[in-house]
N, C-alpha and C positions, 0 to 999 in steps of 0.2 A: 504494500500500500504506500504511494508516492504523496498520497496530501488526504485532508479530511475533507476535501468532495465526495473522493470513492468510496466515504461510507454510509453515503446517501441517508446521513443525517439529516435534520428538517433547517431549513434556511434560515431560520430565527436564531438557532444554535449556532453555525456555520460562521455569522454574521457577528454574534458572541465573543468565540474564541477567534477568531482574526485580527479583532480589533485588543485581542490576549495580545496577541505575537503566536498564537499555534499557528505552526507551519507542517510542518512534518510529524507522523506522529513516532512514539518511544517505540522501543518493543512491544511492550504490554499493551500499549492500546492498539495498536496494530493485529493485535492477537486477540484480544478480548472485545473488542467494539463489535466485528464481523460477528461474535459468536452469540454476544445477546443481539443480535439484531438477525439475527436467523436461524436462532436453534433455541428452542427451550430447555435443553440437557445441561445439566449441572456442570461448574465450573470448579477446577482446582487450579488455581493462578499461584506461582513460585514466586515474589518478588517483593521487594524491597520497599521503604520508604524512600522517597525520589527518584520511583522510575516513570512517575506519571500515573498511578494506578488508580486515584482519584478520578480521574479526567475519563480513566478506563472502563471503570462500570458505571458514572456519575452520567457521562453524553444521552447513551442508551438508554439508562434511566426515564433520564428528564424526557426523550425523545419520546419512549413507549409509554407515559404516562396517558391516561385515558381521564382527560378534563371536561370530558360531562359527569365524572362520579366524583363525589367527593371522598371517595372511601382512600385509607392508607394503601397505595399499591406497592410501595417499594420501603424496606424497612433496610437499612446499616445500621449495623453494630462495630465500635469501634472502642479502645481501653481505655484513653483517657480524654477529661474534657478538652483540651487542648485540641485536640484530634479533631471531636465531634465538632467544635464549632470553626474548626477550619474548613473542614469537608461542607459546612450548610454553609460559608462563605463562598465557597469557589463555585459549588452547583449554583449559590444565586447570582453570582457572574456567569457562569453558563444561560442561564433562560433570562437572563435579562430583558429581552426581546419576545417573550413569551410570558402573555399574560393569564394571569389568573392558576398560574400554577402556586403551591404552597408547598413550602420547605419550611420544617422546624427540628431542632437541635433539642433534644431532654438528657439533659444530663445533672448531678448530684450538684451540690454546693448554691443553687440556682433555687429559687420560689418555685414548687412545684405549680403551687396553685396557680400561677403564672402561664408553664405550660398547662397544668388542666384544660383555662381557656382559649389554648390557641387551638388545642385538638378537637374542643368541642366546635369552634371554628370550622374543620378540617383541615387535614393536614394530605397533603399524594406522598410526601416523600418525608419521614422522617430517619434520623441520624440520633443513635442516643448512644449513652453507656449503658454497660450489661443492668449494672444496679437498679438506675433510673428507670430503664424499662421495662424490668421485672415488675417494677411498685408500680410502675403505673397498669399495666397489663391486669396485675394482684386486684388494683382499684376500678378496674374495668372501664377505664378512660380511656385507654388504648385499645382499639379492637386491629389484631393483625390477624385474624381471620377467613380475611381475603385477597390481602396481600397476594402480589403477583413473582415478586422477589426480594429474597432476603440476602444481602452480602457481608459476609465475616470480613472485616477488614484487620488487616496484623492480626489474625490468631492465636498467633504463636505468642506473643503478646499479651491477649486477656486471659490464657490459659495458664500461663507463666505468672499472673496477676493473680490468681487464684478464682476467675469469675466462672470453673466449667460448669456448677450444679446453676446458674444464671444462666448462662448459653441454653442446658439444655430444658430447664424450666420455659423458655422462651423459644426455643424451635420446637417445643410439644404441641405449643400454645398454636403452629404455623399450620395452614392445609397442607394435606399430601402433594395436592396440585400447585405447587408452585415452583421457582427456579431457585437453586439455592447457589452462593457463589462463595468458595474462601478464598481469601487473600493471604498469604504467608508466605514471611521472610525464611524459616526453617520446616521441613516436614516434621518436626518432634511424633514420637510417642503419642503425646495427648491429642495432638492437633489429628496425627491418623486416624486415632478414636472416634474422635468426633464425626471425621468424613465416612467412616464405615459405619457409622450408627444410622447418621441423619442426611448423606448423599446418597442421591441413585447413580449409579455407571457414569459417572463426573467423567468427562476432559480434565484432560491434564494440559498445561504449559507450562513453560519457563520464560521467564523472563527477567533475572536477577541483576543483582548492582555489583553480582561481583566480578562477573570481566572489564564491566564499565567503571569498576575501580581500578582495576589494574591500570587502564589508563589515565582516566582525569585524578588518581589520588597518588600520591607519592608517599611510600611508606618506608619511615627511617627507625629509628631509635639510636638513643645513648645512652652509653653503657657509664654511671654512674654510682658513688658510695650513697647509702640509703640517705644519710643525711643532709645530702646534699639535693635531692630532688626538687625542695622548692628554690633552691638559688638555677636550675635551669628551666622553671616555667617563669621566671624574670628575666633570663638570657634571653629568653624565646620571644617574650614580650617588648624587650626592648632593639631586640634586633629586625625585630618583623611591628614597624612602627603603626601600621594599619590592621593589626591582628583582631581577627574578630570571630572568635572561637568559644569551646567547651573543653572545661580541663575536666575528667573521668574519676573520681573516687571509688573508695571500696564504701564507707563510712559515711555517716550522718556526720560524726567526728572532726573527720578529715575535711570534708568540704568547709565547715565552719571555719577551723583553723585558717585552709587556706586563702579561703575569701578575706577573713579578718587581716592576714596577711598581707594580701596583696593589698585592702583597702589602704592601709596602714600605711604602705610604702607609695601611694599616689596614684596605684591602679585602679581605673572604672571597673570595678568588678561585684557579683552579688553570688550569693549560693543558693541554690533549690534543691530541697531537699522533703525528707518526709513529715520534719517537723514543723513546715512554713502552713499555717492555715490556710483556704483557697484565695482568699483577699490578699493575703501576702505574697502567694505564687502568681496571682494574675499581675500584680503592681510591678514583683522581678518584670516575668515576661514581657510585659507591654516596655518597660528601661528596654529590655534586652535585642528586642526586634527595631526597637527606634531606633538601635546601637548608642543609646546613652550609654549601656554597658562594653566594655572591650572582652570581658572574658565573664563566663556563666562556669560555676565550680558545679558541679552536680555527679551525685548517684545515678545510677542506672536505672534506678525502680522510680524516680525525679522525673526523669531525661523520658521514660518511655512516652512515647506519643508524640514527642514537639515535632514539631516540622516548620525548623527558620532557614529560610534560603540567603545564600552566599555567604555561609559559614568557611570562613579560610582556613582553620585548625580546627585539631581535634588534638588533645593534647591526654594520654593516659598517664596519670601520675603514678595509678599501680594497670599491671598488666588483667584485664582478665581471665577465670579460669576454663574459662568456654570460649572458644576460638570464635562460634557462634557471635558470643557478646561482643566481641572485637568486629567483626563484620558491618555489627548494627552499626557503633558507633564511629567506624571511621564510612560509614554509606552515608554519615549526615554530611560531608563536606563533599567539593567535587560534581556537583550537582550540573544540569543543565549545558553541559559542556565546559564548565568550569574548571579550573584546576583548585587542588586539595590538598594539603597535607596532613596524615593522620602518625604523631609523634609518640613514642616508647620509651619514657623513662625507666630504665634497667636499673640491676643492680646484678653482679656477675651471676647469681642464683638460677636468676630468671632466664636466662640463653633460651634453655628447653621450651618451654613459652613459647619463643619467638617460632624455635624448629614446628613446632606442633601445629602453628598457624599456616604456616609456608608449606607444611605437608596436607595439610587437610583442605589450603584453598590453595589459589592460581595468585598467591598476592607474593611479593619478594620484598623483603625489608634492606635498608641500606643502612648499614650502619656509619655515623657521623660524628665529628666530634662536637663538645658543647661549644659554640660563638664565645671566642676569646672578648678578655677587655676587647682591645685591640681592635677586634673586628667589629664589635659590637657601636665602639667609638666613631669607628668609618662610617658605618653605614647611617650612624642619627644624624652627620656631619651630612652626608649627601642630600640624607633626607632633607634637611633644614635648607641646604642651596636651592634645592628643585623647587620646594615653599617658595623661595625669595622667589627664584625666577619667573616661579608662571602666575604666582599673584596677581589679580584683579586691582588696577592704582585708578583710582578717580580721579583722576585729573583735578578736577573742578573744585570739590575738597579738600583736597591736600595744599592746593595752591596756598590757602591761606594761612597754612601752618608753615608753610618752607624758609620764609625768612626768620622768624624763630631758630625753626631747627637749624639752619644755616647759622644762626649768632650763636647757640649755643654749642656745636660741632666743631665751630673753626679752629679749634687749636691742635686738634687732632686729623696726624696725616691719613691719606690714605691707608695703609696696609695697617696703622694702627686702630683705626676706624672700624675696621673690618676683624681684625680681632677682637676688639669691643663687643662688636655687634654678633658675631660667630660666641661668644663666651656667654653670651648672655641668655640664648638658651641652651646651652652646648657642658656650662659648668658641670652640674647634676651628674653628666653623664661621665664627666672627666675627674672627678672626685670619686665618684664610687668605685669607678674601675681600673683606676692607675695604678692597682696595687693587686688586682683581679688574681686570684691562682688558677692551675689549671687543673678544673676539676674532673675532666676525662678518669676514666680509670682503665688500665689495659687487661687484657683478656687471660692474661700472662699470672695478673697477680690473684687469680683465681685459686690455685689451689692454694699457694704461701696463707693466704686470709682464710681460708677454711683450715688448714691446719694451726693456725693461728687462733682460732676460734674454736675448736676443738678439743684444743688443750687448754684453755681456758674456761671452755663449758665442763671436761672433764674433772676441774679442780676444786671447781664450784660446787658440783653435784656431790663431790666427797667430801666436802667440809659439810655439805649444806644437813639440814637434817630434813626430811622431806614427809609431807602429808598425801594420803592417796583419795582419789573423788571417784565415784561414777556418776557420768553421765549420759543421758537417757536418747542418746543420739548416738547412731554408727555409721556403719558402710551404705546400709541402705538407704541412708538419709544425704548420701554423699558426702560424709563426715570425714577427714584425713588428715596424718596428723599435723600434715602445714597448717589446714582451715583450725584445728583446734584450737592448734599453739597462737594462731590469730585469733581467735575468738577471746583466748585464756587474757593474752593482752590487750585487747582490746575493752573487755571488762573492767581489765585492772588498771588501763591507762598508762600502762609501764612494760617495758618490756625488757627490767632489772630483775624479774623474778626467774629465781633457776624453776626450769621446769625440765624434771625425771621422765620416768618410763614412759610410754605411752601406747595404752591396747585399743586396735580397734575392732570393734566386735558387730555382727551384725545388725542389733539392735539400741546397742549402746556402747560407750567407751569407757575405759580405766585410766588415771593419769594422776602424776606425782608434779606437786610443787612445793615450794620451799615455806615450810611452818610457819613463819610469820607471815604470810599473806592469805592466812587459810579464812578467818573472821570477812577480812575483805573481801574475797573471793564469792564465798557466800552471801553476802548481799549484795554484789554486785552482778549476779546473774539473776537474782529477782526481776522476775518480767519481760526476759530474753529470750531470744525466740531465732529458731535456724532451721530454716526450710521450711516454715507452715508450723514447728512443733516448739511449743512452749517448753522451756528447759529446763531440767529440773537435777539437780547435784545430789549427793548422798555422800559424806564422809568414809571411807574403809575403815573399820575401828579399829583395825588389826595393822594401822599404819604407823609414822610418825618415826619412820627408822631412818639413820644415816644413806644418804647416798655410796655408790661405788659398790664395792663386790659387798660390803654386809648385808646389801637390801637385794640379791640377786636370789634369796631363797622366796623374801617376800615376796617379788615378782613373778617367781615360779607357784606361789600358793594363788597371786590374784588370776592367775591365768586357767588354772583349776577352777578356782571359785566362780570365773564369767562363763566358762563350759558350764558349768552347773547352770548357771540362773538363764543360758539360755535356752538348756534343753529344759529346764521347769518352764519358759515362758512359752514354747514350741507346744509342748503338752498341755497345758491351758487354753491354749488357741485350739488345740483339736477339740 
């Protein structure tokens, strides 16, 4: 398909996106427009946020709407509000031109009773979240009963949200004669579920963002000591003077910190995370899309849903542990034939990480060093000249301030003039970094620092006298012992505490840390929560023994003891 003539969309529409800039369509809509426009057989669509997939089932939509009824004919579901009210934006720039069509958004944090009345209105096309339009369905305000289609948008996504008993409360609610369409970034487990529950003999396509990453996103990383990570997402920001990105945390934590950070040091920057109320996350986003902001810190479970276009970076301050998750968030830059960089702050541990991604997709990382002072200096220097040069002067204006400037300039020659003038926004940058070290770390000093740190985790754990826990989370919960020993510090806020053996078992783990942080430890996993599952500690009473060989019997008795408690829990389930 060479242009959106040929898909003998209605002229209202056509007349729409033209005056968009649609010209050519993406893959996905290439693929998907022909297929609701001439086949009622169910859809499985592979693809990404920013390949166009909005545009892909939203045309068709609008087009097959039947505006003598007023009944709901087309229902989207999509995971966050973000989402929903981008998606009734863009469809109402699509029918612009067409009247008397209704588009309405329901989603949570929002007056319901608000929407109530717009449904009772009528509504042909609404767009909600799982939640919202469960309650409304619940409340019998929403009738989708005769709905003609329903499209899962990012699946993968509200299933990952925890919305699946939502979904399927809500495609029970649907006729069997309808078309159903999902949209997803990854085939998961859940998401197949769903398609072999609630699809008939679906089409399948692809159409993902990750060849089209390969080329418009540039993927590097630098290899870095932990400590030092936030001194290179300020390299980053000052060497890339028009940066206007998302830096990736693991943490509510982390993101705070490092927003407060960068505020600190004179960066436009804010954090969204899970503990912003909806009023506080819409006030970030509307800063962040106007680009008052330079840089948005956020989580992943924050992050899911936005869709802000001409993102320059993507900046991971930790790596993800699903290659998957890495996908999503360097497919938000790179966009629309754009160019993108999606950056990798390392620390030598992490290598593995990188190989796991580079085997499982088509993406190749480059590895770079951190922007010296030095370099860093040059490039704000250039910046600052290109400013002068292409500056807008008013003539008109200025005139009458120039004999002034001229009286109070005159004593100053040329070249000294021009260091004045260069110093004066130029200092900042020449103070902080005149003394810059080089924080690279080489590839090289990888084992010396693990064995560096292993002899001194070894001397720790034999001085140390250690306490034993179980916790109610294992293997099956994708529990391991890197994620614990992060969890373990992440609780405690420190990550000075020895921490010993560590068992994982398949429905819960065994693990040792050092006596004095046990009181701590214990309230501070009150009301924590990993993977859906509230978490819950238990002291080993038969702990409290030194580290090194005299605790290697008790290790051998806790490992007996988890065999027991899980064939007793195995034999209760039957």
């Amino acid at each position: 398909m060479q242009n959106f003539k040929q898909t003998n969309l209605d002229t209202s529409i056509l007349k729409a996106i033209s005056e968009m800039g649609f010209k050519t369509p993406t893959p996905i809509q290439a693929k998907t427009i022909p297929h609701l426009m001439n086949s009622n057989l169910d859809l499985i669509a592979t693809a990404q946020t920013g390949t166009g997939k909005t545009a892909a089932f939203g045309l068709p939509s609008i087009h097959l709407t039947d505006l003598k009824y007023n009944d709901t004919q087309t229902l989207v579901l999509c995971p966050t509000r973000e989402l929903c009210i981008q998606i009734a934006k863009d469809l109402a720039k699509y029918s612009k031109y067409l009247n008397g069509l209704n588009i309405l958004a329901v989603y949570g944090g929002s007056d319901i009773k608000t929407q109530i009345k717009s449904l009772n209105k009528g509504a042909h096309i609404v767009i909600g979240t799982p939640g919202r339009t469960k309650d409304l369905i619940k409340r019998k305000k929403l009738n989708i009963g005769r709905i003609a289609r329903i499209i899962l948008d990012e699946a993968d996504e509200m299933l990952t949200m925890g919305f699946k008993e939502d979904l399927e409360m809500i495609l029970s609610h649907t006729p069997k004669e309808k078309q159903t369409l999902l949209f997803s970034a990854t085939m998961s487990k859940k998401v197949i579920a769903i398609t072999d529950s609630y699809m008939n003999d679906p089409e399948k396509i692809a159409a993902t963002q990750m060849n089209i990453t390969a080329e418009n996103v540039q993927h590097i990383y630098y290899m870095v000591n932990a400590k030092e990570r936030y001194e290179v997402i300020k390299r980053i920001a000052d060497i890339n003077p028009n940066i206007y990105g998302i830096v990736f945390c693991r943490t509510r934590r982390e993101t705070k910190e490092i927003a407060n950070k960068l505020m600190n040091d004179g960066y436009n920057a804010d954090t969204l995370n899970g503990d912003l109320s909806q009023a506080e996350r819409d006030e970030v986003m509307a800063r962040f899309r106007k680009r008052h902001l330079q840089l948005l810190v956020a989580t992943d479970v924050a992050a899911r849903g936005l869709d802000v276009e001409d993102l320059s970076h993507i900046i991971n301050f930790n790596l993800p542990d699903d290659f998957e998750i890495y996908i999503h968030r360097s497919g938000r830059t790179g966009r629309a034939g754009k160019k993108g960089v999606s950056i990798a702050i390392l620390h030598t541990r992490e290598m593995r990480k990188i190989r796991e991604i580079e085997k499982r997709t088509q993406i190749t990382f480059l590895r770079e060093d951190v922007p010296s002072g030095i370099d860093i200096c040059k490039t704000r220097l250039y910046n600052l000249i290109d400013k002068v040069e292409n500056v807008e002067v008013d003539e008109q204006i200025i005139a009458q301030f120039m004999p002034d400037i001229y009286k109070k300039l005159e004593w100053l020659e040329r070249d000294e003039l021009i260091k004045h003038f260069v110093s004066t926004e130029f200092n900042r940058y020449l103070s902080y970094y005149k003394n810059a070290r080089d924080i690279n770390v080489s590839s090289n000093s990888k084992n010396q620092g693990r064995k560096n740190r292993d002899k001194k985790n070894r001397k720790d754990r034999n001085l140390a006298t250690l306490s034993g826990f179980y916790i109610n989370v294992g293997f099956k919960s994708k529990m391991n012992p890197g994620r614990l020993m992060g969890l373990i510090n992440e609780c405690l806020r420190s990550s000075s505490a020895v921490i010993g053996n560590i068992e994982i078992m398949k429905t819960f783990s065994f693990f040792e840390i050092e006596e004095e942080y046990e009181s701590k430890l214990i309230q501070s996993f009150k009301g924590k929560r990993f993977a859906g599952i509230s978490l819950e500690i238990e002291k080993d009473k038969g702990s409290g023994k030194r580290g090194g060989k005299d605790n290697q019997k008790s290790r051998r008795r806790n490992r007996q003891k988890n065999k027991r408690i899980q064939k007793k829990s195995r034999t209760r389930r039957r």
